[in-house]
C-alpha positions as CSV (number, residue, x, y, z in Angstrom):
1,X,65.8,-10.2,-16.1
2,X,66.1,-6.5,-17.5
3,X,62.4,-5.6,-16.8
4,X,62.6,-7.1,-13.3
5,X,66.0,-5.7,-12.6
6,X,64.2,-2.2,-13.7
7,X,61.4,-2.7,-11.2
8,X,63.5,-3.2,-8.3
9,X,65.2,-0.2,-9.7
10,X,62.4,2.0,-9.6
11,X,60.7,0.8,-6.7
12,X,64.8,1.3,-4.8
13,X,64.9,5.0,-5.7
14,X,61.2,5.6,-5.7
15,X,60.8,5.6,-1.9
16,X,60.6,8.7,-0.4
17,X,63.6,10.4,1.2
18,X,63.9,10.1,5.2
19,X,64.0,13.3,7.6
20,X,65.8,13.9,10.0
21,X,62.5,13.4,12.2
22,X,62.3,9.8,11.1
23,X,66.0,9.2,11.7
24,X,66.0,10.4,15.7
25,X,62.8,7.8,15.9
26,X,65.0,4.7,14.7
27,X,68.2,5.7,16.7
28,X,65.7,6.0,20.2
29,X,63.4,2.5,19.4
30,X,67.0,-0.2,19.1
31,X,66.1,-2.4,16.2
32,X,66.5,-6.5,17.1
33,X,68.5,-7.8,14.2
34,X,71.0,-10.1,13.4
35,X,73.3,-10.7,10.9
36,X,74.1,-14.0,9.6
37,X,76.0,-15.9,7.0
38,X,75.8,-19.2,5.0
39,X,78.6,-20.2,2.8
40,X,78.9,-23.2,-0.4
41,X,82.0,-23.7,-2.5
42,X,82.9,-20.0,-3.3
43,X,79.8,-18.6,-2.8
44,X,78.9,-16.2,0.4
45,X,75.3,-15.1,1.4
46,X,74.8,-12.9,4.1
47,X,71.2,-12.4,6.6
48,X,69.9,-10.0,7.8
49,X,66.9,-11.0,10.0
50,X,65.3,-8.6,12.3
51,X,62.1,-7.5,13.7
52,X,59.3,-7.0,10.6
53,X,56.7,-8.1,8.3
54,X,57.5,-11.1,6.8
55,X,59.1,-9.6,3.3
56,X,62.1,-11.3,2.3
57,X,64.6,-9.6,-0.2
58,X,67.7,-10.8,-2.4
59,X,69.7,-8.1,-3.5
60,X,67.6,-5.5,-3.1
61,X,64.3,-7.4,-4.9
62,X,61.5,-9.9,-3.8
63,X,62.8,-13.3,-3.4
64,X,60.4,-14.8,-5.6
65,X,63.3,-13.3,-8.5
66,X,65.7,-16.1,-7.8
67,X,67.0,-17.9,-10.7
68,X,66.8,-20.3,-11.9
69,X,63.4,-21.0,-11.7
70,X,64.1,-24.8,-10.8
71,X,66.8,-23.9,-7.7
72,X,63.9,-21.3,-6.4
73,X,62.5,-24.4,-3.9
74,X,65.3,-24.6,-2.3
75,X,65.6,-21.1,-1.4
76,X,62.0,-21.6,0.2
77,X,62.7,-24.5,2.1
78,X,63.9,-22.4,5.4
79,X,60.4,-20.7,5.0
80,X,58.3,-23.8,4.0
81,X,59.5,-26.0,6.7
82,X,59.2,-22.9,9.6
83,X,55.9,-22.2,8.4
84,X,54.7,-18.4,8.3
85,X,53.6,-18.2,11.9
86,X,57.7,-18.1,12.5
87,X,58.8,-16.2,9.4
88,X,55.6,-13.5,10.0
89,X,57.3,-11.7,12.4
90,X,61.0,-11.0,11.0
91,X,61.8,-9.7,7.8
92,X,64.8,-10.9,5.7
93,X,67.4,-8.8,3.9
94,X,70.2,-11.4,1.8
95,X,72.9,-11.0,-0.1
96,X,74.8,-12.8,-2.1
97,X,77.9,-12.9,-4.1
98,X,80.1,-15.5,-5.8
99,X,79.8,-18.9,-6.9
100,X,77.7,-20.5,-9.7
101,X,74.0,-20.3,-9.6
102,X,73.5,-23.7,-7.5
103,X,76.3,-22.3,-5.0
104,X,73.9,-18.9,-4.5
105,X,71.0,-21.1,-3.6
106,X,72.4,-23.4,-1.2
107,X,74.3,-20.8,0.7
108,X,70.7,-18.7,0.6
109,X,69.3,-21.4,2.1
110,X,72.0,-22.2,4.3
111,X,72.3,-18.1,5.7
112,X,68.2,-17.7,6.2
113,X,68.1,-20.8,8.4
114,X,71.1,-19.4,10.5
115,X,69.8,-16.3,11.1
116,X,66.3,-17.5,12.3
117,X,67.7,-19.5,14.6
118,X,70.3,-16.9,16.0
119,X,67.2,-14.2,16.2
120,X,64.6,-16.5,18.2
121,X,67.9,-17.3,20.4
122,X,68.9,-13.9,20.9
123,X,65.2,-12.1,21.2
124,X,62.9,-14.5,21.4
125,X,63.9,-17.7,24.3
126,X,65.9,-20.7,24.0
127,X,63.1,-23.2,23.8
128,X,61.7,-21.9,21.0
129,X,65.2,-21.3,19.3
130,X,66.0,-25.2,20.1
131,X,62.4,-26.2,18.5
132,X,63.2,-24.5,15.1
133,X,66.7,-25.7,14.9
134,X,65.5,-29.3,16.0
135,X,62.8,-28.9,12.8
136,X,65.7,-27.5,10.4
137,X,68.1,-30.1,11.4
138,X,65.3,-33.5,11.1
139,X,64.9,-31.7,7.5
């Protein structure tokens, strides 16, 4: 835990500051995101999907981090199931908080399927928006 914590860490603050050039960029190009959020028991994760690479993040570190190592599937399954062709083209940013460890996962899972559907409805078109949820839900 500590020596991945300490990467994320590192890798957080070792990204170089942004100028003021860089800033006026992102305001004049509008960024296509949504925000979503899934919820189990007490627990409460919340995506961001928008317009990217493909890297999904939890908390601020590479998804591949979850624990427990066993529950880590099930955070996948969104991803799996989609296949990369869909998930290639967005990145995710999740958080999480509350809840036991099982909790976390399933809402995760439950927020990352959410917010793919909501982006390919809102800036992709309905048909492909009604084919991923139609795959999600047969799941």
């Amino acid at each position: 835990w500590l020596k991945g914590d300490h990467v994320c860490w590192t890798l957080l603050f070792a990204s170089a500051p942004s100028t003021s050039e860089d800033s006026s960029m992102a305001e004049a190009k509008p960024t296509e995101k949504v925000q979503c959020f899934g919820r189990k028991k007490t627990a409460v994760a919340v995506a961001l999907v928008r317009t990217g690479t493909g890297q999904v993040r939890l908390n601020g570190c590479p998804i591949h981090t979850v624990k427990p190592d066993i529950l880590r599937v099930k955070v996948y399954e969104p991803m799996l199931v989609l296949g990369k062709e869909r998930f290639g083209k967005v990145d995710v940013r999740l958080r999480v908080r509350g809840g036991g460890f099982t909790s976390q996962v399933y809402a995760l899972r439950q927020a990352i399927a959410k917010g793919i559907v909501a982006y390919y409805q809102k800036y992709i078109d309905e048909a492909s928006k009604k084919e991923i949820k139609d795959i999600l839900m047969a799941y």
